[in-house]
C-alpha positions as protocol buffer text, in pm:
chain_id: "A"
residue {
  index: 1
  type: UNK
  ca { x: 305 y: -266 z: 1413 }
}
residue {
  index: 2
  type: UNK
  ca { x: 595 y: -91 z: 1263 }
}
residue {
  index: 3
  type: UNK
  ca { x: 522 y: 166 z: 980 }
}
residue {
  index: 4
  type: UNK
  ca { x: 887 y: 340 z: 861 }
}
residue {
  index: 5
  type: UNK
  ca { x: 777 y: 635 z: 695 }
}
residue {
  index: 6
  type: UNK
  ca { x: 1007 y: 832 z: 448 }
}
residue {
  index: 7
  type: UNK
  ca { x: 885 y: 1166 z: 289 }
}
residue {
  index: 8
  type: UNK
  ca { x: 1156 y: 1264 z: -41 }
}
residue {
  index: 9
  type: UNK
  ca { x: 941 y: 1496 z: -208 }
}
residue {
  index: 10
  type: UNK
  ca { x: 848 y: 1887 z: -121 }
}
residue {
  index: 11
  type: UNK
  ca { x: 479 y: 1913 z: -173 }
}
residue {
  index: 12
  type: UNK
  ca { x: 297 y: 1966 z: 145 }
}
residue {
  index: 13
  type: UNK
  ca { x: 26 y: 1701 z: 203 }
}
residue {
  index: 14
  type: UNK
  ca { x: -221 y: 1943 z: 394 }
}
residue {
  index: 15
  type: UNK
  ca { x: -347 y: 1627 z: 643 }
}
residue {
  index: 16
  type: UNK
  ca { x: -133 y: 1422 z: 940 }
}
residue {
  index: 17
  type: UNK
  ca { x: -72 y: 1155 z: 699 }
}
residue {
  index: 18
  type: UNK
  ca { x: 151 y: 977 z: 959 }
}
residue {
  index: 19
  type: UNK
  ca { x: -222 y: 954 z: 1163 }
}
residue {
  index: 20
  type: UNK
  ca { x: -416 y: 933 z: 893 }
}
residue {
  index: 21
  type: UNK
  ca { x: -213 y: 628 z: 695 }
}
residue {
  index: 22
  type: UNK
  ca { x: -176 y: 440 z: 992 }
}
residue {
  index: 23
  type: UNK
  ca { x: -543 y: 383 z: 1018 }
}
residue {
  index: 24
  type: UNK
  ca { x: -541 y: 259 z: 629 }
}
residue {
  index: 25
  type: UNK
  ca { x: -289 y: -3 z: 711 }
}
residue {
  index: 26
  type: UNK
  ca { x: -456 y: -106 z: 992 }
}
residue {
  index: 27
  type: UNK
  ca { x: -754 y: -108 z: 905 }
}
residue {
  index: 28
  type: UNK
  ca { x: -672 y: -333 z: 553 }
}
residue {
  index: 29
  type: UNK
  ca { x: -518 y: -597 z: 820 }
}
residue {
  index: 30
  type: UNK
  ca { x: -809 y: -628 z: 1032 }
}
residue {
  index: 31
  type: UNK
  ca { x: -1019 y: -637 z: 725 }
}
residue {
  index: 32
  type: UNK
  ca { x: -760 y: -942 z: 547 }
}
residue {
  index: 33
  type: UNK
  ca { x: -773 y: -1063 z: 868 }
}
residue {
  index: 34
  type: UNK
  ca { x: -385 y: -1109 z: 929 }
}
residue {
  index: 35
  type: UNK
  ca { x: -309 y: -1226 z: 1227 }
}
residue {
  index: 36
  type: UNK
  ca { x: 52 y: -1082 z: 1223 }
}
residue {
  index: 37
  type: UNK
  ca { x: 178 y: -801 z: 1392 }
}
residue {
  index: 38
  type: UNK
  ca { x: 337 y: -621 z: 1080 }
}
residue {
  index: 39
  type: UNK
  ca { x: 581 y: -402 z: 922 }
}
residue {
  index: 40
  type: UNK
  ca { x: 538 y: -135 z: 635 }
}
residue {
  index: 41
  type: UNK
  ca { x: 792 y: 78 z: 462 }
}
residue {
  index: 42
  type: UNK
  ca { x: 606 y: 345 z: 318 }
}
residue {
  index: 43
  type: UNK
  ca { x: 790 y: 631 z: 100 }
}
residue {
  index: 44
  type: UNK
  ca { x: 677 y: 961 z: -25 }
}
residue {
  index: 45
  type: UNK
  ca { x: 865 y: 1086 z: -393 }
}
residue {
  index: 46
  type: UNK
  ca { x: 792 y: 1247 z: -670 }
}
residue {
  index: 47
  type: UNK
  ca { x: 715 y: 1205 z: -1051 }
}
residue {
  index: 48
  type: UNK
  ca { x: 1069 y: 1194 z: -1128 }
}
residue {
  index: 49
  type: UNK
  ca { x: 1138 y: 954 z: -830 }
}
residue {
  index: 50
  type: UNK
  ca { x: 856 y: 694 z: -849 }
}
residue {
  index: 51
  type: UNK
  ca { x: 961 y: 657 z: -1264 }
}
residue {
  index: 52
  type: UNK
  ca { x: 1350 y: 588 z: -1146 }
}
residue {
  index: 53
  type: UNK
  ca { x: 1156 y: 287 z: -961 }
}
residue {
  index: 54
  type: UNK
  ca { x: 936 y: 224 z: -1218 }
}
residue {
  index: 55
  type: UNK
  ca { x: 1245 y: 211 z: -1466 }
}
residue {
  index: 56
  type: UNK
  ca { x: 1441 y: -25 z: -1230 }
}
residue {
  index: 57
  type: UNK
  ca { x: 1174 y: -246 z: -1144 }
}
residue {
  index: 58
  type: UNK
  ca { x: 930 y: -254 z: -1378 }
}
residue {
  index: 59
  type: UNK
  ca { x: 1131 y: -180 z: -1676 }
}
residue {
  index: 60
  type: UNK
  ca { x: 858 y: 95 z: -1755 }
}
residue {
  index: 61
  type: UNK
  ca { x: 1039 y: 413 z: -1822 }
}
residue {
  index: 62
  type: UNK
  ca { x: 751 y: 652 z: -1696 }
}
residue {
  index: 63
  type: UNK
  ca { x: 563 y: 782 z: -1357 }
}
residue {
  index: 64
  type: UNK
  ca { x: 277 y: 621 z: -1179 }
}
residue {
  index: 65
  type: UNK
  ca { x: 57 y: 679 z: -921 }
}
residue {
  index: 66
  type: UNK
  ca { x: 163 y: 383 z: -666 }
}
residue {
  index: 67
  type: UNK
  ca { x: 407 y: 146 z: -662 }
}
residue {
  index: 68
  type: UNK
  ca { x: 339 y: -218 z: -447 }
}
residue {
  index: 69
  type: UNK
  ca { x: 652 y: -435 z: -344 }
}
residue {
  index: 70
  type: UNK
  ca { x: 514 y: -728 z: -140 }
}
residue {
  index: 71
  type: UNK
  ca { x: 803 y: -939 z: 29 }
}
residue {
  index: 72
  type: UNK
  ca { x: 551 y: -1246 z: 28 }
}
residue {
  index: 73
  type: UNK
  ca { x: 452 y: -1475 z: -240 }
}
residue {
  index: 74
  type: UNK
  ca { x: 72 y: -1575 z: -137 }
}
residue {
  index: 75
  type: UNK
  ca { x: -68 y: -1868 z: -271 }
}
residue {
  index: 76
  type: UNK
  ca { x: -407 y: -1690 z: -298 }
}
residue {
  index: 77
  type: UNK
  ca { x: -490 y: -1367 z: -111 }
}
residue {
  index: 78
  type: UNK
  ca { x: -459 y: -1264 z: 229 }
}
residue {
  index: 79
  type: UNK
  ca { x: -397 y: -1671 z: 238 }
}
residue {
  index: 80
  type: UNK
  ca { x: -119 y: -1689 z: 583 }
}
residue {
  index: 81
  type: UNK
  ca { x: -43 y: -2071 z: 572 }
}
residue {
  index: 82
  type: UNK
  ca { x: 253 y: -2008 z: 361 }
}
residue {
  index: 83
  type: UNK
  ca { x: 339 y: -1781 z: 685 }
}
residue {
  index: 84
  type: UNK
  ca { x: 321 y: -2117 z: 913 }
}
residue {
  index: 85
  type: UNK
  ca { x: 703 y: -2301 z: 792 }
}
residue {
  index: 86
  type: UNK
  ca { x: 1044 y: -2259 z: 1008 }
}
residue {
  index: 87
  type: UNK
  ca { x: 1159 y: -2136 z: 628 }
}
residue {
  index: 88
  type: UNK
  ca { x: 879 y: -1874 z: 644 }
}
residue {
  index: 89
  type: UNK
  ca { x: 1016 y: -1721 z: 969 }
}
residue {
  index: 90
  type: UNK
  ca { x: 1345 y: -1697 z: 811 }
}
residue {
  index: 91
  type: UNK
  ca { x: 1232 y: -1535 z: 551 }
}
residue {
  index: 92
  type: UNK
  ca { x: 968 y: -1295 z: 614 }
}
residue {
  index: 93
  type: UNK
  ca { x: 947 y: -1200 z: 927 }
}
residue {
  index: 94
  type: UNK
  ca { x: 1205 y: -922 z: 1119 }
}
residue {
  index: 95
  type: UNK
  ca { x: 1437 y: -1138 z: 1341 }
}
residue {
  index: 96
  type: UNK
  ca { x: 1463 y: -835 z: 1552 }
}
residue {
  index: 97
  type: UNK
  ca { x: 1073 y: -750 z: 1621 }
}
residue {
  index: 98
  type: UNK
  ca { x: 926 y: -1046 z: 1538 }
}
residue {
  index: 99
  type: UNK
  ca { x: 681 y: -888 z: 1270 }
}
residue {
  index: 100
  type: UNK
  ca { x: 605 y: -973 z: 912 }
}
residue {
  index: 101
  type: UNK
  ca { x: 790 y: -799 z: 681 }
}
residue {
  index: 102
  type: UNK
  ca { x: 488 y: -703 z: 431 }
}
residue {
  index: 103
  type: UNK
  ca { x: 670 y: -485 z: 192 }
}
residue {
  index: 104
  type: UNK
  ca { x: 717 y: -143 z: 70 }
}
residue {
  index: 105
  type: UNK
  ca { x: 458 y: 91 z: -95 }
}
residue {
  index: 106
  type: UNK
  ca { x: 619 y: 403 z: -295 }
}
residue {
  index: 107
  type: UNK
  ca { x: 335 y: 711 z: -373 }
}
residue {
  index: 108
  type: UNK
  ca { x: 407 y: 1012 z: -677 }
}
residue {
  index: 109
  type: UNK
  ca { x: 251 y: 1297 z: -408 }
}
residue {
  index: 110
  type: UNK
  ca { x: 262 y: 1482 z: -755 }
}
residue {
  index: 111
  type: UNK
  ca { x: 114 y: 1220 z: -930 }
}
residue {
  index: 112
  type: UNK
  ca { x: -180 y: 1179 z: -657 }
}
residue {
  index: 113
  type: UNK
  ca { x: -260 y: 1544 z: -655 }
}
residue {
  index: 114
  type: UNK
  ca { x: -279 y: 1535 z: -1019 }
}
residue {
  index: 115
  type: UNK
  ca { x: -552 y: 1264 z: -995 }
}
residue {
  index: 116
  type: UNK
  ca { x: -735 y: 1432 z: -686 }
}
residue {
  index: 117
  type: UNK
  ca { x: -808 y: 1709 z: -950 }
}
residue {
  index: 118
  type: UNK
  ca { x: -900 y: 1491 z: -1175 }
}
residue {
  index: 119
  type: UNK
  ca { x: -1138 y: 1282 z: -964 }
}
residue {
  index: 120
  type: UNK
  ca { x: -1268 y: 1592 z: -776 }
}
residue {
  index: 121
  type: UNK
  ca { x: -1153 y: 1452 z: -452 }
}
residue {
  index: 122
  type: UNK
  ca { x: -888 y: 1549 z: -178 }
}
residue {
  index: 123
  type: UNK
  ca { x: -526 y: 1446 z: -211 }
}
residue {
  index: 124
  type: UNK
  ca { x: -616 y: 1307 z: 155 }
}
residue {
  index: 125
  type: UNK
  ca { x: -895 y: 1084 z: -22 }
}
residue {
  index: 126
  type: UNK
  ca { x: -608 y: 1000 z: -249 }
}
residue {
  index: 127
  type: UNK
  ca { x: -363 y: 892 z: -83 }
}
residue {
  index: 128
  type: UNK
  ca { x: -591 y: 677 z: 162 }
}
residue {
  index: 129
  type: UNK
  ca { x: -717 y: 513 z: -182 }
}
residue {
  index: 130
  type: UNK
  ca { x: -341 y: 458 z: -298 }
}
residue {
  index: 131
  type: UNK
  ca { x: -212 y: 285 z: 39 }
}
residue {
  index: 132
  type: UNK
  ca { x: -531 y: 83 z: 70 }
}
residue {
  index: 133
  type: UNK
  ca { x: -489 y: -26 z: -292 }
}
residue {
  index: 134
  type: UNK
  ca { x: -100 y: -81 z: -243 }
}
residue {
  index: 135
  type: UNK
  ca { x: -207 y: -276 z: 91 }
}
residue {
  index: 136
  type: UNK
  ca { x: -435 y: -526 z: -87 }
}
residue {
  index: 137
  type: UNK
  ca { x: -132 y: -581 z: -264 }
}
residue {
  index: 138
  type: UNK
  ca { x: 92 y: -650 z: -30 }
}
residue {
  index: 139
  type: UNK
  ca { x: -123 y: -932 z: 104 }
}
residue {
  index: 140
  type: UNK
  ca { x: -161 y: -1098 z: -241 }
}
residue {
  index: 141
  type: UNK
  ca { x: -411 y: -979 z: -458 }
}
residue {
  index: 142
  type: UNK
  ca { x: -395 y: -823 z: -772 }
}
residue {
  index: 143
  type: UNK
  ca { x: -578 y: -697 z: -1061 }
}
residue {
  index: 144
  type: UNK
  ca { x: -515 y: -839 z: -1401 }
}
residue {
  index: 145
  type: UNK
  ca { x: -806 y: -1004 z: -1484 }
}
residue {
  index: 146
  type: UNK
  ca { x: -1156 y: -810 z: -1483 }
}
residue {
  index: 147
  type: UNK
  ca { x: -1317 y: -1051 z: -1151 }
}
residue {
  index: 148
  type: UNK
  ca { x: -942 y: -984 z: -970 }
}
residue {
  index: 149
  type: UNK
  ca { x: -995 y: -601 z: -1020 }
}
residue {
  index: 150
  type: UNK
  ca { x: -1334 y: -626 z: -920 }
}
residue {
  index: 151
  type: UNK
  ca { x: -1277 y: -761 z: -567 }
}
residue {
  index: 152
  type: UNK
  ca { x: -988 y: -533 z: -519 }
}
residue {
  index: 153
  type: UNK
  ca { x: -1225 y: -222 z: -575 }
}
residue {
  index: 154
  type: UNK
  ca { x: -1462 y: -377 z: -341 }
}
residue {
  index: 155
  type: UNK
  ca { x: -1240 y: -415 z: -59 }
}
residue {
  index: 156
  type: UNK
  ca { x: -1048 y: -97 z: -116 }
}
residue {
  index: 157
  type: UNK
  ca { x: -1369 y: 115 z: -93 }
}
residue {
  index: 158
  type: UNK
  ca { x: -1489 y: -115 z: 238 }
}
residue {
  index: 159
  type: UNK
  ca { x: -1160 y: -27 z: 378 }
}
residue {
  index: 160
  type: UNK
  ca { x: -1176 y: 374 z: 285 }
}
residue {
  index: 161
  type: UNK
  ca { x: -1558 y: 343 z: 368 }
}
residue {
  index: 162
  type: UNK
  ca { x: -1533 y: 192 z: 719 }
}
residue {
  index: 163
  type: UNK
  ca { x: -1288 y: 516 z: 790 }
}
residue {
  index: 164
  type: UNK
  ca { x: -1514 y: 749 z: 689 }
}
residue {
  index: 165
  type: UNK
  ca { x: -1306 y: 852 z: 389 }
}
residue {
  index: 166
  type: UNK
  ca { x: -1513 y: 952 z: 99 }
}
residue {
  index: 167
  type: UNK
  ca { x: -1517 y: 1077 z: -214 }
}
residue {
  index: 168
  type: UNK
  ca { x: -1554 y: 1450 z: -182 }
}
């Protein structure tokens, strides 16, 4: 597994997040079951940073918590057959490694300390909670509809859970 981590903000995190985050992503794929070796990009900003994206991307001209770009288009979640065609190698996996290009997650470290205070937890806690969540999202799901947002909170807090990572 390949997880490129970039770090463009200044707040210090306070935990080995490298350590910490790699267990999260792990952990997500052995609970989706992918059978994949993968890749990650992960990227650390700011307020500032994360609403550029948001702007670009999303055409929503303010900050968020977490931002989710999944290079694959599941037909249902965590559902790999789409992974099985000659035109799937081509297009999502790395030529070089061999490994399925997931996506890219982007985390505000300013917005996730904001909503550690908020929530009374740890910006670790937070953080965890944001990957995990952008994870889920990388391997198709969502949370639009009510039953969608439902599993997703299931299986983030069965990720976070089986790593011991609680709410403080």
């Amino acid at each position: 597994m390949t997880i490129l981590m970039e770090n463009e903000q200044e707040l210090d995190l306070g935990f080995d997040y490298e350590k910490v985050l790699k267990l999260v992503i792990e952990k997500a794929l052995e609970q989706e079951k992918c059978p994949y070796e993968c890749e990650v990009n992960l990227t650390f900003t700011d307020n500032e940073g994360i609403r550029n994206i948001n702007r670009e991307f999303r055409e929503l001209d303010v900050p968020t918590d977490v931002l989710s770009f999944p290079m694959v288009d599941y037909d249902s979640p965590a559902d790999y057959d789409i992974l099985e065609s000659d035109d799937a190698l081509a297009m999502y996996f790395n030529p070089e490694s061999g490994e399925l290009l997931l996506g890219d997650i982007v985390i505000s470290v300013e917005r996730a300390m904001e909503q550690a205070e908020t929530y009374g937890h740890t910006l670790k806690r937070e953080i965890c909670f944001l990957t995990a969540h952008s994870m889920l999202h990388l391997l198709g799901y969502d949370h639009m509809e009510d039953e969608e947002r439902i599993v997703m909170e299931k299986k983030q807090e069965e990720i976070l859970d089986a790593l011991g990572i609680k709410r403080d």
